[in-house]
C-alpha positions in Angstrom: -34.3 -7.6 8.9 -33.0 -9.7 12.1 -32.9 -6.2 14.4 -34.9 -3.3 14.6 -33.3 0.3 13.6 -33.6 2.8 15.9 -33.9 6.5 16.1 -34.1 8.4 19.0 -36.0 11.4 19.6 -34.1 12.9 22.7 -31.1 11.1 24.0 -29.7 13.7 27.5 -28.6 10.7 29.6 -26.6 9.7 26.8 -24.6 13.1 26.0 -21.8 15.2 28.4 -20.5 18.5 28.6 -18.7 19.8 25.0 -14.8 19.8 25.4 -13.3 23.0 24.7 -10.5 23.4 21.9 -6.9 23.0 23.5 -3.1 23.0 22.6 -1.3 20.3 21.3 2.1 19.8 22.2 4.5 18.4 19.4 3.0 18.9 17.0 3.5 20.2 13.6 2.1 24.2 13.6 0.0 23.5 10.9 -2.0 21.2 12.4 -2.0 23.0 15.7 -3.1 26.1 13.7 -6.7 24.0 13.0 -7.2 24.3 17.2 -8.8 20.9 17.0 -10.9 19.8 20.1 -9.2 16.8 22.2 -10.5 13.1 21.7 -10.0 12.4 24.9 -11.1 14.8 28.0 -7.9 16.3 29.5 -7.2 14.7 33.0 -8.7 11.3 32.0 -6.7 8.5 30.9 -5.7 6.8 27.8 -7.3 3.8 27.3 -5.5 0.8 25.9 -2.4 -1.0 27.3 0.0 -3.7 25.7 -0.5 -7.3 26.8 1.4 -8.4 28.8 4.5 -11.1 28.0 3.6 -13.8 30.4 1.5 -16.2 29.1 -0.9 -19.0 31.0 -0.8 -22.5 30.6 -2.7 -24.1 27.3 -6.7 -24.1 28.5 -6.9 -21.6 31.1 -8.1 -18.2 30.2 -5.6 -16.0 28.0 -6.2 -12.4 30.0 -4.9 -12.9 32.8 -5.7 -9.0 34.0 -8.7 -8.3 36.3 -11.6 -6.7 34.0 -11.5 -2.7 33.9 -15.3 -3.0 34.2 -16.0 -6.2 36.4 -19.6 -4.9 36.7 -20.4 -5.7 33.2 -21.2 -9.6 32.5 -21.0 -11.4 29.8 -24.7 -12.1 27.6 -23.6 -15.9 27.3 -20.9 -18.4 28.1 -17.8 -17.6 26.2 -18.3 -14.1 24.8 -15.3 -12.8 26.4 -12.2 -14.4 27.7 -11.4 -17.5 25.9 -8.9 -20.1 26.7 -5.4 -19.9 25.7 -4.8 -22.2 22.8 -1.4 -22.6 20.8 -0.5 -23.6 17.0 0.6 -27.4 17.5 4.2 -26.2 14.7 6.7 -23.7 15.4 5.6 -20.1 14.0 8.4 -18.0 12.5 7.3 -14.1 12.6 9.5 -12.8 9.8 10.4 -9.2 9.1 10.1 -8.9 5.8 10.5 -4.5 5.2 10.8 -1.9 8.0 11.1 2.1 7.6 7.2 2.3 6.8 5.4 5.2 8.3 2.6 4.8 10.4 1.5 2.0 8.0 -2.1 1.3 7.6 -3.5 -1.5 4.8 -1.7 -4.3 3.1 -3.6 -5.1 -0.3 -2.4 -7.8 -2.3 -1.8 -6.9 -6.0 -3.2 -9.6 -8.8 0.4 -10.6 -8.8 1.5 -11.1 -5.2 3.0 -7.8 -4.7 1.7 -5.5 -2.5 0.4 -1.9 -1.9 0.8 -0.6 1.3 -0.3 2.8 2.8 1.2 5.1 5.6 -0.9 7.5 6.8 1.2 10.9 6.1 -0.2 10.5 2.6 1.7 7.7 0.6 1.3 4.5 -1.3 4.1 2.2 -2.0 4.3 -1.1 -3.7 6.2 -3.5 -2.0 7.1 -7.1 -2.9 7.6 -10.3 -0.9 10.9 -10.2 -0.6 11.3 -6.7 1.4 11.6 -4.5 -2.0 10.3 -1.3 -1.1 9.2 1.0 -3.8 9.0 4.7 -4.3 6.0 6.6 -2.7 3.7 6.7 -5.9 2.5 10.1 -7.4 -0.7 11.4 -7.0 -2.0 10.4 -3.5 -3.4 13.0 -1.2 -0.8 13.6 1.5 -0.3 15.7 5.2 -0.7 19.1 5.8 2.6 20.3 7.2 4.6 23.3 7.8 6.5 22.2 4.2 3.2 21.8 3.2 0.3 23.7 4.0 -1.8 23.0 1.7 -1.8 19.4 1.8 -5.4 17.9 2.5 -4.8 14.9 5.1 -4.7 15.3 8.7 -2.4 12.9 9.9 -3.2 13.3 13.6 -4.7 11.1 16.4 -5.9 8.2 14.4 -6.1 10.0 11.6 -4.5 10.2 8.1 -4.4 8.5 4.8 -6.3 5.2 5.8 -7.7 2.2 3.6 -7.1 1.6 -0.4 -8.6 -1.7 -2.0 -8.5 -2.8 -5.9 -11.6 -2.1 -8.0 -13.6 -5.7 -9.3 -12.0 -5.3 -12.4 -8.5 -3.6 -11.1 -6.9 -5.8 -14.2 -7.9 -3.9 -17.0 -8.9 -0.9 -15.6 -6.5 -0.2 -12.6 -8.6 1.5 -10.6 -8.8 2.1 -6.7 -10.2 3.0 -4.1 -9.1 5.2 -1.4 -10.2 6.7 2.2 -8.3 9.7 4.2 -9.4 11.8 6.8 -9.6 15.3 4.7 -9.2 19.2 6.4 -12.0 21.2 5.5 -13.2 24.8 6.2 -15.9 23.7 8.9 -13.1 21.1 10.5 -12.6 17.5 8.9 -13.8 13.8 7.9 -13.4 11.1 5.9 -13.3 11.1 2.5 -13.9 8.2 -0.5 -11.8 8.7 -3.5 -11.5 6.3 -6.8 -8.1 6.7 -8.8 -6.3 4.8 -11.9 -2.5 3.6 -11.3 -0.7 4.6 -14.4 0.8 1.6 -16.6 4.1 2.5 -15.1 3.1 2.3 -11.3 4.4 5.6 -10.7 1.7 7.7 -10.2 -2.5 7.8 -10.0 -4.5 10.2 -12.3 -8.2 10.8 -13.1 -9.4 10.9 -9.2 -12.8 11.3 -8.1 -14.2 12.0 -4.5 -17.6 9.5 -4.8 -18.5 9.8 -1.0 -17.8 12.9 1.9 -18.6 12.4 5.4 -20.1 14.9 7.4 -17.3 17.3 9.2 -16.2 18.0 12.6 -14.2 19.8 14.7 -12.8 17.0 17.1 -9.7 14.5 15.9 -10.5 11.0 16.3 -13.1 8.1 14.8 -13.0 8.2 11.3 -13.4 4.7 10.7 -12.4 4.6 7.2 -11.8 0.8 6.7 -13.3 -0.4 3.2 -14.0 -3.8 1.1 -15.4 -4.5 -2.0 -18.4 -6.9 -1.6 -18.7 -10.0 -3.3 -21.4 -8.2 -5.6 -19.5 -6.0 -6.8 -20.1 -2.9 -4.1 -18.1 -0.8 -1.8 -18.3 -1.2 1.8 -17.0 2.0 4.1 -17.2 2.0 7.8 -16.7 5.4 9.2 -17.0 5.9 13.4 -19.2 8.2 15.4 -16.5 10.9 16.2 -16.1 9.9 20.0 -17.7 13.4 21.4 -20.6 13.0 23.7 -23.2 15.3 21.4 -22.2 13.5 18.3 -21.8 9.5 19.2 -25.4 9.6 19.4 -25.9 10.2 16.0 -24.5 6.6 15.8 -28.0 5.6 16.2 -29.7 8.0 13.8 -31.2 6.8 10.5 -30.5 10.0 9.1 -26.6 10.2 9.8 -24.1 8.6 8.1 -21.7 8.6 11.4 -21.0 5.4 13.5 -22.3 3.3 10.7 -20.8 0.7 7.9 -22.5 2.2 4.2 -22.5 -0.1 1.4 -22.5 1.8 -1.6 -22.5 1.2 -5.6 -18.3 2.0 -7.1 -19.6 5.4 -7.9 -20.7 6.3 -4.2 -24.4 6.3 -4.8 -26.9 4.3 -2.9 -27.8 0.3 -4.0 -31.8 0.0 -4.5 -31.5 -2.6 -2.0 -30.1 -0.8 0.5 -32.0 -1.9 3.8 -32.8 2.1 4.0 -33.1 2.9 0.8 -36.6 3.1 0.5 -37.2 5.5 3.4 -37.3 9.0 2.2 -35.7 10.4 5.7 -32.7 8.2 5.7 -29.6 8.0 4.8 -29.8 5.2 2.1 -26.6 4.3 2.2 -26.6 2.8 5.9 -25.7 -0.7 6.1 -25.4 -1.1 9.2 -25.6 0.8 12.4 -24.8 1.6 16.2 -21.0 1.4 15.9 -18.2 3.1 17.7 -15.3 2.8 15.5 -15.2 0.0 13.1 -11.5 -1.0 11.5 -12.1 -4.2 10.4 -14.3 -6.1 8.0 -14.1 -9.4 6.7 -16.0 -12.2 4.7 -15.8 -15.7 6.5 -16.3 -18.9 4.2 -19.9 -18.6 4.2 -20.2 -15.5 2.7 -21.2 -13.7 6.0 -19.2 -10.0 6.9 -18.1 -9.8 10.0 -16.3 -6.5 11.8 -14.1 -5.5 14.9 -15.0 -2.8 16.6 -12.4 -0.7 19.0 -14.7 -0.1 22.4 -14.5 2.4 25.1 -12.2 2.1 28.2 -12.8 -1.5 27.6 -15.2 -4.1 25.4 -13.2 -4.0 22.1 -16.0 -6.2 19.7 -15.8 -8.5 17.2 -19.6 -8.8 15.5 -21.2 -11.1 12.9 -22.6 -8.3 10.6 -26.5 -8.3 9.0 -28.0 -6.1 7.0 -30.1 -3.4 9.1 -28.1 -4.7 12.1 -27.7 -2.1 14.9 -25.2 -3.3 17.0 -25.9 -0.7 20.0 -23.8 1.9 20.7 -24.0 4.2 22.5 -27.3 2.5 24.0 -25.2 -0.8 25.3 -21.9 -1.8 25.7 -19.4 -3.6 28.1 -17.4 -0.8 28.8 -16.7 2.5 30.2 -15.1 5.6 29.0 -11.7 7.1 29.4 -13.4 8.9 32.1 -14.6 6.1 33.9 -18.5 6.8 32.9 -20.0 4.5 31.9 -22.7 3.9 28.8 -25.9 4.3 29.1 -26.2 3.1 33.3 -24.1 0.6 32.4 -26.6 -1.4 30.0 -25.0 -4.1 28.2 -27.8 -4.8 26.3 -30.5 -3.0 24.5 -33.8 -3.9 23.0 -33.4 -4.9 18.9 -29.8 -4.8 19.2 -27.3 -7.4 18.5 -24.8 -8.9 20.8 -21.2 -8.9 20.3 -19.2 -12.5 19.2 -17.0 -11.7 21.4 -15.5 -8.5 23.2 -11.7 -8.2 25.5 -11.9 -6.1 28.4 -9.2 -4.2 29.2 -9.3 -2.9 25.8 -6.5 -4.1 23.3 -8.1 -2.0 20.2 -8.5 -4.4 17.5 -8.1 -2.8 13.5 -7.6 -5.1 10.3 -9.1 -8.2 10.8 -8.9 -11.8 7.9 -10.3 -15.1 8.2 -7.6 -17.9 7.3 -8.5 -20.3 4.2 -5.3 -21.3 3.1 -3.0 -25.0 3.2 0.2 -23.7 4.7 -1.1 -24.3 8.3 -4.5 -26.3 8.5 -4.9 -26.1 11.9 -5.4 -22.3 11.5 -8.8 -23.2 8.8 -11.9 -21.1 9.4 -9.6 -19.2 12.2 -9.9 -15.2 12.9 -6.8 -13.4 12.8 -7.2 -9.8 14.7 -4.6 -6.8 14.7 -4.1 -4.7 17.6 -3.2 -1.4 18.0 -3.2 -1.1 21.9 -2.4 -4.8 22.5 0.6 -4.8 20.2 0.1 -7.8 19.2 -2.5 -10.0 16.0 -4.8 -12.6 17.9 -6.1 -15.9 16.0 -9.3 -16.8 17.0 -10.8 -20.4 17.1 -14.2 -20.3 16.2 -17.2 -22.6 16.6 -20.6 -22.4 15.8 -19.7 -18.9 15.9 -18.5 -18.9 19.2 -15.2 -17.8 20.3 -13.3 -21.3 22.0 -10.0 -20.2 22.2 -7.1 -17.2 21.7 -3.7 -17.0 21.0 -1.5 -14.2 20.5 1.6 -13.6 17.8 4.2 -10.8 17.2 4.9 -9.3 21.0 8.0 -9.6 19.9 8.2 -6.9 17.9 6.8 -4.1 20.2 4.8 -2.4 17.5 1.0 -1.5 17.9 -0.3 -3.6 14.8 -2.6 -2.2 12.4 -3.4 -4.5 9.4 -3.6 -8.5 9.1 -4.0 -10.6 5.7 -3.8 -13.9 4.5 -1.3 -13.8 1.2 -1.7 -15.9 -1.7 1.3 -18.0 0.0 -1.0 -19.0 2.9 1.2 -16.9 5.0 -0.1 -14.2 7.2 0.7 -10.8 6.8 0.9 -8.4 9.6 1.5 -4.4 9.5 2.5 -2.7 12.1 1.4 1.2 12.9 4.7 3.1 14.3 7.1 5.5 12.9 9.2 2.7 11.7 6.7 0.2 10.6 7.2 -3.3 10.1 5.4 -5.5 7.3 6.0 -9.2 9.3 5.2 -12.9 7.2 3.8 -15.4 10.1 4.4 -19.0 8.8 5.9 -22.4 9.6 9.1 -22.3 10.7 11.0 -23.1 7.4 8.2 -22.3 5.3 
């Protein structure tokens, strides 16, 4: 185990004042009827902003803002910042469907088609050329005034989230699936399997395999999941953002602000890095995360995660098993509030360093690593969505170091939530707005 997991007995420095239920505005009455407490404190700001247009010439730094938190320095040269860099061929950003909902995951189907999901509770299969099918039946969906007893909370960054293909999706056509469910003592995530009928029209025989621990807030639910190269399910689910409970991010015995790997029927692996210690919770992969909405195997075999930050010090981390990646005990940012974590420590004893982190914050999500021939320069490359940033980053990477940035789809002025490579070495971008946008990035004429 490369870093020492940590659970604290008493943690006061680290936890604020409870904030009290409140009023949404807007909103549907069914969700305002669940008096949900706020995810941010009222009177303190919203944290992420969308890059701006203008960018610097080829080698100089690619933020061009001042820092939100200029007290907090980087641990080594190049963890933060990197120089602009720009594909050497045109890039064509292609719309390819619009009119999707608050879209969340592209997963490429066996045959190049793909399912998409949109967070009021729907899965559609749409193909590369822009053919955009029916919502399929079956699929958990939002609680509404039309529907009240509909188990999703589509609210803050909530919803219907993730949904990936079982190992053996051919024969068996089963998924996997992860919403943030209402329940009688407030509301988490949940981890669903289902089976797509022959048909495509509608999902039967589904099983909740996993249930995270509820709340009464809205907001961290992590939710993203991948099916390991051994045949396991990886679920990364956030620490719930209020001051009391984001501590629990570094308790063995709490699933919250962690990554669980888990067998396909939500149990826990023997080999587990907890799984042998009769007070924790065994199915902890990793721990001391914020809000995790990316995960990723790079050619090596090795996972790697983004991570949205606070007020500022979005992450991208190299993930290990046992890893404890130090939240709330260290991180480059502050709050919405301005407070910041921890004193200000950027760094904590047996916890790992970030790859890289953006300050201001540009909330990363879906992240993919580029292996395919359609653009070679782009091998071994990063490529990052961003919800705050509107915009998907590709990162140059070497010796796992972060040497250079560039930035793709401003145009479309969408926060963007999802990013794949497709089996035409294109890649895919989803965007996460009421009239969502699945965009191909590719050679021009390609």
């Amino acid at each position: 185990m490369k870093s020492k997991l940590l659970l604290l007995a008493a943690a006061s420095t680290l936890i604020g004042t409870i904030a009290p239920a409140f009023a949404q505005r807007g909103l549907d009455p069914a969700i305002t009827a669940l008096k949900l407490t706020p995810n941010i404190t009222p009177g303190c700001g919203v944290a992420g902003r969308r890059v701006p247009d203008t960018l610097p010439p080829v080698g100089k730094p690619l933020e061009m803002r001042p820092p939100v938190n200029p007290a907090a320095k980087p641990n080594f040269p190049g963890q933060t910042r990197a120089n602009y860099v720009k594909t050497s061929v045109p890039i064509t950003e292609t719309v390819i469907a619009k009119g999707l909902e608050r879209a969340w995951k592209i997963q490429f189907l066996p045959d190049g088609r793909m399912m998409i999901t949109e967070r009021p509770g729907r899965i559609r299969i749409v193909t590369q050329q822009g053919v955009v099918g029916e919502p399929i039946a079956g699929v958990p969906v939002s609680r509404s005034t039309a529907n009240p007893q509909g188990p999703v909370l589509n609210f803050s960054d909530g919803g219907f989230m993730d949904v990936v293909l079982d190992p053996d999706y051919r024969t068996n056509r089963k998924v996997y699936w992860s919403f943030v469910e209402i329940r009688p003592n407030g509301n988490g995530t949940t981890l669903q399997s289902a089976v797509l009928s022959p048909d495509e029209k509608s999902f039967s025989n589904i099983t909740t395999i996993f249930t995270s621990p509820s709340w009464v807030n809205a907001g961290h639910y992590g939710g993203k999941l991948l099916i390991t190269p051994d045949r396991k399910i990886l679920l990364t689910l956030g620490e719930r953002i209020d001051w009391e409970m984001r501590i629990l991010a570094q308790s063995i015995q709490s699933p919250l602000g962690k990554i669980l790997r888990m067998n396909l029927d939500g149990s826990a692996p023997a080999d587990n890095p907890l799984a042998k210690l009769a007070e924790s919770e065994p199915r902890i992969y990793a721990m001391g995360l914020r809000n995790n909405l990316g995960l990723a195997y790079d050619a090596r075999g090795r996972l790697w995660g983004s991570e949205i930050g606070p007020l500022t010090a979005d992450e991208i981390n190299i993930i290990v098993p046992g890893g404890n990646y130090g939240w709330p005990l260290a991180s480059h940012g502050q709050d919405a509030c301005g407070q910041h974590t921890n004193g200000g420590a950027t760094s904590y004893p047996g916890t790992i360093q970030p790859i890289y982190y953006w300050d201001p914050t540009i909330a990363p999500s879906g992240i993919a690593f580029y292996n395919g021939k359609l653009v070679p320069e782009w091998q071994g490359n990063l490529f990052v969505a961003h919800l705050a940033g509107g915009h998907v980053s590709r990162l140059v990477l070497k010796n796992d170091r972060v040497v250079g940035e560039e930035r793709f789809l401003l145009s479309q002025n969408q926060r963007v939530r999802d990013v794949q490579m497709g089996p035409d070495g294109a890649i895919w971008a989803l965007t996460d707005n009421i009239d969502g946008r699945l965009v191909r990035l590719a050679p021009t004429g390609k």
